[in-house]
C-alpha positions, -999 to +999 in steps of 0.1 A: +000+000+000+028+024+008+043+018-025+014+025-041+010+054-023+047+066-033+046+054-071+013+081-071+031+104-056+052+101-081+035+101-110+019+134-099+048+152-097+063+141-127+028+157-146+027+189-126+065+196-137+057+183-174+025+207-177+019+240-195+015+271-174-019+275-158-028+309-140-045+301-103-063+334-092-091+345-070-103+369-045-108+371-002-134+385+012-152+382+048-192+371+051-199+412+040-180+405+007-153+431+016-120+424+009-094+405+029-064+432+018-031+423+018-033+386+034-002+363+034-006+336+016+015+304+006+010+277-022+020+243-024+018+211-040-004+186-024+016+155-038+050+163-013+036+192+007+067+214-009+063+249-010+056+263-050+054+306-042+047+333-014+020+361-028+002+385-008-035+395-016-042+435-027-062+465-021-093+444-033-078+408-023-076+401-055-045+376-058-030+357-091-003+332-101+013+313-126+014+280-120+015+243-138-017+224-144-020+200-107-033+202-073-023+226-049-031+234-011-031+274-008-034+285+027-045+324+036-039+341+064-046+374+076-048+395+115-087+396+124-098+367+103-100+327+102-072+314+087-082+300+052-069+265+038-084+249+006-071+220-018-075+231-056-061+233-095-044+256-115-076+276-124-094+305-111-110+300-078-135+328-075-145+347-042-131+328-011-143+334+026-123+344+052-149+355+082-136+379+108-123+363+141-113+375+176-086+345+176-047+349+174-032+332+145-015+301+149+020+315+138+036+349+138+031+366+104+045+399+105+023+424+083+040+437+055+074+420+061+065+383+052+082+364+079+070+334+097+091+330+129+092+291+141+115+272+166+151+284+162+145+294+133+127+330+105+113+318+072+111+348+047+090+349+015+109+376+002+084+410-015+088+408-050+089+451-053+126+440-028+133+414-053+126+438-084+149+466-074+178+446-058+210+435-078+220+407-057+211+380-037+233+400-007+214+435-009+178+413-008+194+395+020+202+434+037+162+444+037+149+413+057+163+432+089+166+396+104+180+401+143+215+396+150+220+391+109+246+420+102+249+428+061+275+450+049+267+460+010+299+480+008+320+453+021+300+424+007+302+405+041+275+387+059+277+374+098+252+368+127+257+383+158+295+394+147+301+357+142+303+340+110+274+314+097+267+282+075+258+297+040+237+275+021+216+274-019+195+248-017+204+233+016+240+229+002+269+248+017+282+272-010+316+301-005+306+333+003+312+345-034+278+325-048+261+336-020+259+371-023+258+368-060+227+348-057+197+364-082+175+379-059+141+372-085+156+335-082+148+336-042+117+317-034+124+317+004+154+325+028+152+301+057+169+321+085+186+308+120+206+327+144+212+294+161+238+264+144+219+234+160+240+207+166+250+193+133+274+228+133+283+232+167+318+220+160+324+244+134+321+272+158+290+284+138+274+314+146+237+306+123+228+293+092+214+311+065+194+291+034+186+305+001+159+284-010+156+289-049+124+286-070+124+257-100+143+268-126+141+268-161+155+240-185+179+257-205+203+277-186+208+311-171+243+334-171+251+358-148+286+382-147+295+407-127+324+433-119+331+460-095+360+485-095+373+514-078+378+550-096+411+556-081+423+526-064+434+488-071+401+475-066+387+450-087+358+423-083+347+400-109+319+369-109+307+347-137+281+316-134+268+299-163+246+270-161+231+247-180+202+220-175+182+189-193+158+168-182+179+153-152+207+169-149+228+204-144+264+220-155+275+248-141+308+267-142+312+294-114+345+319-111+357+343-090+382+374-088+394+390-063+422+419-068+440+446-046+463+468-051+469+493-021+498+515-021+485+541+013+487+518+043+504+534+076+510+520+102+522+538+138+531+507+165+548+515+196+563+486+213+575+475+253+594+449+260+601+446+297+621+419+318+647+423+347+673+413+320+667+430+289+640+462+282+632+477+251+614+503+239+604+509+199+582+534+179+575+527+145+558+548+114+557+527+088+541+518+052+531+487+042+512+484+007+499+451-004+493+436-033+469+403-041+450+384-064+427+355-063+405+332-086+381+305-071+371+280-101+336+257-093+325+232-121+291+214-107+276+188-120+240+177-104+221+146-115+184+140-101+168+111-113+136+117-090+127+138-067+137+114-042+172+110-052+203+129-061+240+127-068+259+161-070+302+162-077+316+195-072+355+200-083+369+237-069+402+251-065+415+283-045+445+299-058+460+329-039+490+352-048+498+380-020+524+398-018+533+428+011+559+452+009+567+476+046+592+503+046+595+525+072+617+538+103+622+527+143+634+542+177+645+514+193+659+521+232+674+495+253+698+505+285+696+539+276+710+540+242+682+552+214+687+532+179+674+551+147+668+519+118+652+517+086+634+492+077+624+470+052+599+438+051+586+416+024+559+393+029+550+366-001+528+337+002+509+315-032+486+292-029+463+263-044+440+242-029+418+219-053+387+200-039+366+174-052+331+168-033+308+143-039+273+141-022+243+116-023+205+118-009+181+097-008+140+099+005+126+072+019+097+063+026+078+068+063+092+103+061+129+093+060+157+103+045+199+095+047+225+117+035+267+109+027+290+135+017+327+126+012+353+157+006+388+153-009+413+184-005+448+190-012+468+219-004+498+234-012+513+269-003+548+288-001+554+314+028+580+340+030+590+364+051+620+383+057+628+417+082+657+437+076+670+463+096+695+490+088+713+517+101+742+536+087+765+506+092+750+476+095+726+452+085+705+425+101+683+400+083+655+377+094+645+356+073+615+328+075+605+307+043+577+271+049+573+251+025+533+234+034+524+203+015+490+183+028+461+172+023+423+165+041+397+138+035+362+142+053+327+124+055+295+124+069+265+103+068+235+116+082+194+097+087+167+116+094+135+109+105+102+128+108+072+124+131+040+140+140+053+164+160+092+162+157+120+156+135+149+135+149+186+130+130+215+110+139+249+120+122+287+112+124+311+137+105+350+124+101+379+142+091+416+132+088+441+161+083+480+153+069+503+189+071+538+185+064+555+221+069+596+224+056+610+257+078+641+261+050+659+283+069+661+266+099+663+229+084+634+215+104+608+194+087+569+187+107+547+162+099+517+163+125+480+144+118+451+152+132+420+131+135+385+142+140+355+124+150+321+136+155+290+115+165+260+140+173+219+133+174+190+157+176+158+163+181+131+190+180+093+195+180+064+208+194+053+208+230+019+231+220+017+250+189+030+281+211+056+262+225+087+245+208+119+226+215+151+219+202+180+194+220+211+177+204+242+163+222+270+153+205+314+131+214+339+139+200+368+121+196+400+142+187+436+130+180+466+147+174+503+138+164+535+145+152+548+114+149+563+105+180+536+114+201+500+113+201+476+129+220+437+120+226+407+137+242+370+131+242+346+156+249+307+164+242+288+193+228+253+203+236+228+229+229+194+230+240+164+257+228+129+268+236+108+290+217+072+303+232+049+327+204+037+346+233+012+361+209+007+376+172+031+400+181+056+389+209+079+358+211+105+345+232+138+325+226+161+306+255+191+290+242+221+271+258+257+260+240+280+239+252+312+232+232+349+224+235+374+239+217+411+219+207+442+235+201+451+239+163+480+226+150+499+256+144+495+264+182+510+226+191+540+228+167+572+232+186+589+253+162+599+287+174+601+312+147+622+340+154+602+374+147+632+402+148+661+406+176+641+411+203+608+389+192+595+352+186+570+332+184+567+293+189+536+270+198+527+248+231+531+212+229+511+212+265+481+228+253+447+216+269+415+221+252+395+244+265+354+247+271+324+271+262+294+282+278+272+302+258+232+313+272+214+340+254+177+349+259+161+368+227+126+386+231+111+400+201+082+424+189+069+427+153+040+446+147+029+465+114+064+472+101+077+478+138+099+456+150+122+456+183+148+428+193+167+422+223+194+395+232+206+392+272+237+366+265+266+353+289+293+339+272+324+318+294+357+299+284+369+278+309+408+281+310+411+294+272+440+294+254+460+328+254+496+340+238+513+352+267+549+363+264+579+353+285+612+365+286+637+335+276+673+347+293+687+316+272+679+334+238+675+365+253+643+370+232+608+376+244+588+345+230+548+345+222+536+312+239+496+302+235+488+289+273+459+279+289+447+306+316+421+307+339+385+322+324+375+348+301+336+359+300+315+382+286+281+400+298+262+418+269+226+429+257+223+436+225+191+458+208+174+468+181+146+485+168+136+499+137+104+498+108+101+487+072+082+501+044+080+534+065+058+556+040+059+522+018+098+534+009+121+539+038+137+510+058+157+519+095+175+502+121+190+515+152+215+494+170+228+491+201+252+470+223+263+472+259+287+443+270+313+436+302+338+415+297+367+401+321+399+382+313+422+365+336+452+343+339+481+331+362+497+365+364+467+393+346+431+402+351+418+427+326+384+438+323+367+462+295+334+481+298+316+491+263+289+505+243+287+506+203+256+512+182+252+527+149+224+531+125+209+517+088+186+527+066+175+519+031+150+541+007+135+523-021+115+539-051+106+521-078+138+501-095+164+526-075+173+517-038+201+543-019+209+530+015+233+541+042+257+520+069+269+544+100+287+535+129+278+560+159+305+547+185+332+515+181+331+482+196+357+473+218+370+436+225+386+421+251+402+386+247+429+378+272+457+402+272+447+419+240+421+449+235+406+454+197+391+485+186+367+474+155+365+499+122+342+524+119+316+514+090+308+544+068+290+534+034+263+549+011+254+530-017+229+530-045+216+507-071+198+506-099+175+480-124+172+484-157+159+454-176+186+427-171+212+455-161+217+465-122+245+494-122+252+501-083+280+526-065+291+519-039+311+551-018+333+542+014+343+563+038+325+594+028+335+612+058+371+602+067+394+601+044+423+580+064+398+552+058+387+520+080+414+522+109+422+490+132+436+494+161+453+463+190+467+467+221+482+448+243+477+449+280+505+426+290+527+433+319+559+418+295+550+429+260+523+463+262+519+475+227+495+501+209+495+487+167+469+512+144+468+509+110+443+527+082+435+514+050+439+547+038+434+537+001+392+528+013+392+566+024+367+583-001+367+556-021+337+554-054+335+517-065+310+511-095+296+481-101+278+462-131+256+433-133+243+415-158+216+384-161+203+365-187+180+333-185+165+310-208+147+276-205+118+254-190+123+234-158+151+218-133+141+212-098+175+218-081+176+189-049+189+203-016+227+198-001+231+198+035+263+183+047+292+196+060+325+198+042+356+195+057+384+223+056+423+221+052+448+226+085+482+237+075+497+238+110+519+263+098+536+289+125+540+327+108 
């Protein structure tokens, strides 16, 4: 019987995507035959219960769309009325009642804005009018206001509560590159969490973000862009082509990134103090840099049903960078004041080809299994070499590695749906080979790491106000350099529980707990000798170290208005920290990571802000307030600090100008080391004209020293100040084009979930 009921299943789906192009329309009105205006509403098909479009009713709830001859569910809803659900064809439905209610809705829809908030989790049918006037998938992305997602347009970078998260097409984990390049009129939903569940827990996740795309057309579709800089070496350039039949896809995807900056200064004033040896050093210096790099995807994507599918993906990264510093030093030690020049190249290329292959698999009962296996190889040349001069000598420090590895990952994954949950069970392994030849000292490493991750989950409903999400995971962890090995076991778990207080008010409590392992740069033995006075060297005693994360998110939503607030406390039990010692043996001061005694964090994050203000104007205010304390054997440091800043978007027709202002800077504290983030200052524009979007882009309109970052160190042995401007951003005018083009009838791209392992080099630089 269940085959039966699968094989029919089948066969409808197979004759909704073979049919013509049948327009479903209709009208909502309550028992006085007025209109139900401006009602969300979703359709999907009723063979596999997958979602087909997002529309929204009118002025007269009039709604239309174009659709293939089947059998749909549509589903209405609407604040003040009974929510409407009704099974039907492609073909015009007439005047449908909706009669007027006192009962909240069953889920929060937000008027205006399209988003259904569930458990851990926003789903957003994007507005088409957003879709129409944006270039790219990042600025569509940018007008969700999503809380704690953070989009910079000028910058083209994308992170969730200052963290960075799992970006996904389709359920499969694409580069950052196709994300933002994504067509926004492609978008049928973006599935939204600021939470990375367990299945990413390991990967020090901050959220996921989906682009779900709508069924494309069977043919193909091209899309190139390119972005430069008036006056600087600035230079961005993206092509995708793809091609599909019947059951399968081709696509080619490439990527360019160049720099050329010539106005970097840097002013760094250095302390090194012992009872043996102190030294004192100013520096004003100029370091220019210079890089280039291509990232090459050919996809191919075969889908035999819509139960099964086999994808292989072959990429490769190649870098080329390249930094040249000149500049002068005071250097004072017992008394005496040394004026050097000085001069410092920095090279390093790069190449690292993948090939990823990836199966799924439906079952039936609601079940599905998933395997991924990931093959990378990596090869790169550092070098680095300090020279110091003054009218009669000269002192060289040179460092050149030579890395050769590889990594080989997998995962399996079954999943399982219920009634009112969905459990999975997963186990991820990676296996990691560096070999790293330090030339100029003649030492050769070879280390091997091994990591394996079992994890299970599980999350449902307890009411249809109240929801839950658990997942533990063990991980097993070994690491050697072929003498000696070491092991560890630890667990990760997260637990989360969502309550809709009402239409307008919901509530999110969420708890992490996750271990972090040393890297194996920070295990290598190898001490790398920075200048006369300086080095650096890893910790073959490292522990790992754990994480407490709790944050509780209460959020409002009401007619455009929305206001979010996060309270989180975030703890590392004994983290790992570079602390620097004085070595009389060497007489240098040498960087060690060490494990010291807890770092934490107190903050409350808000904002608040409305959409489609006067149907054209988008704003957010920001704010964050955090404490945070760091402390080891022989420190305790502490930091106090409020940031905020503001963004706002005005949309008219096919042009959009927005703006991105910092009011004040966030300051971080992380052991002995104090960070003073950028100052964002962007105004950018865009505009659509047919399959042309032409957008400029201006950094920095108000400081023309451009994005300044800024360290410094708090240590008792090595206090420094280091600020540097990328002075070449400073009043910078970037101009972008884009161009699209699409032909075809249809593909039903499958979904990609699993994770794909990345490369250590275990390098020390």
């Amino acid at each position: 019987m269940a085959k039966k009921s699968f094989l029919t299943a089948l066969l409808v789906c197979m004759a909704v995507l073979g049919a013509e192009a049948q327009n479903l329309n209709g009208r909502l009105a309550d028992e006085d035959n007025n209109p139900v205006a401006f009602a969300n509403m979703t359709l999907k098909l009723a063979a596999n219960d997958s979602l087909v479009a997002g529309l929204t009713s009118d002025e007269n709830g009039n709604f239309s769309v174009d659709v293939k001859d089947g059998r749909y569910i549509l589903t209405a809803s609407a604040i003040g009325y009974e929510r409407l659900t009704i099974r039907c064809g492609a073909t015009a439905l007439g005047t449908l009642l909706m009669p007027k209610t006192t009962e909240q809705l069953d889920e929060i829809v937000v008027e205006g804005s399209r988003i259904t908030e569930e458990a851990g989790r926003f789903v957003v049918l994007p507005d088409p009018k957003e879709a129409e006037v944006s270039g790219r998938g990042l600025t569509l992305l940018d007008m969700q206001q999503l809380p704690g997602l953070e989009v910079d347009v000028a910058r083209q970078t994308v992170t969730i509560d200052g963290g960075t998260p799992i970006l996904q097409i389709n359920g499969k984990e694409v580069p950052l590159e196709r994300f933002v390049n994504v067509r926004p009129e492609q978008i049928l939903r973006i599935e939204y969490s600021n939470e990375p569940g367990i299945r990413y827990l390991d990967r020090n996740a901050s959220g996921i973000i989906n682009l779900v795309l709508k069924e494309s057309d069977d043919g193909g579709n091209v899309m190139a862009r390119i972005q430069s800089a008036f006056t600087t070496g600035f230079v961005d350039g993206y092509l995708m082509a793809a091609h599909h039949k019947g059951k399968s896809e081709f696509s080619l995807q490439y990527n360019l990134s160049h720099r050329n900056y010539k106005n970097v200064p840097y002013e760094m004033t250095d302390s090194y103090i012992a009872e043996e040896r102190t030294v004192q050093r100013s520096q004003q210096l100029s370091f220019p840099f210079n890089y280039i790099t291509h990232n090459i995807t050919g996809e191919y994507t075969y889908q035999p049903n819509d139960s099964t599918m086999f994808v292989a993906t072959l990429r490769d990264y190649i870098d080329n960078n390249h930094w040249y510093g000149t500049g002068t030093i005071n250097e004072t030690e017992n008394g005496i004041t040394t004026r050097l020049d000085m001069n410092k190249q920095t090279d390093r290329k790069g190449n690292s080809p993948t090939l990823d292959l990836f199966f799924t698999h439906k079952m039936r009962n609601r079940q599905k299994i998933e395997l991924n296996m990931v093959g990378q190889y990596s090869h790169s040349d550092y070098y680095n070499n300090l020279i110091y001069r003054d009218s009669e000598n000269e002192w060289q420090y040179p460092t050149k590695v030579i890395n050769k590895g590889y990594a080989v990952s997998g995962e399996a994954v079954y999943g399982k749906q219920f009634k009112k949950a969905e459990a999975r069970i997963g186990l991820q392994y990676q296996h990691n080979f560096a070999n790293n030849d330090y030339v100029i000292y003649e030492t050769q490493t070879e280390m091997t790491k091994d990591n394996t991750y079992l994890y299970t989950s599980i999350e449902g409903n307890f009411s249809d106000d109240v929801m839950y999400s658990l997942g533990t995971g063990v991980k097993l962890f070994s690491v050697t350099d072929g003498i000696d090995t070491k092991r560890y076991v630890r667990n990760l778990s997260t637990a989360g529980l969502f309550w809709r207080i009402n239409q307008h008010w919901s509530l999110t409590a969420n708890t992490r707990f996750i271990p972090y392992l040393p890297s194996l740069s920070e295990l290598s033995p190898v001490l790398q000798r920075v200048d006369d006075v300086e080095a650096i060297k890893g910790n073959e005693s490292l522990k790992p170290y754990n994480t407490w994360f709790n944050a509780l998110r209460l959020r409002y939503n009401n007619k455009g208005w929305f206001a979010n607030a996060t309270f989180s406390h975030f703890r590392n039990f004994s983290p790992t920290v570079r602390v620097y010692q004085y070595d009389p043996e060497l007489d240098l001061f040498v960087g060690t990571p060490q494990n010291t005694d807890y770092y934490q964090r107190f903050q409350l994050k808000t904002e608040v802000g409305v959409k489609k203000l006067f149907d054209c104007l988008n704003i957010t205010l920001n704010g964050k307030l955090k404490k945070e304390e760091a402390k080891g054997e022989e420190f305790y440091h502490d930091n106090l600090n409020f940031s905020s800043g503001i963004k706002a978007q005005f949309v008219w027709k096919q042009l959009m100008v927005g703006c991105d202002f910092d009011f004040l800077p966030d300051k971080s504290l992380y052991g002995e080391e104090m960070s003073i983030g950028e100052m964002s200052q962007s105004i950018y524009a865009e505009y659509n004209w047919k399959s042309l979007n032409v957008s400029l882009v201006w950094h920095c309109p108000f400081n023309k020293e451009g994005y300044m970052y800024q360290t410094r160190s708090l240590s008792a042995v090595h206090p420094y100040i280091h600020t540097n401007w990328t002075a070449d951003n400073g009043n910078m005018l970037v101009l972008g084009l884009t161009w699209k083009l699409n032909y075809g009838k249809a593909f039903n791209k499958g979904q990609k979930t699993l994770w794909n392992g990345g490369y250590d080099d275990g390098m020390v630089k």
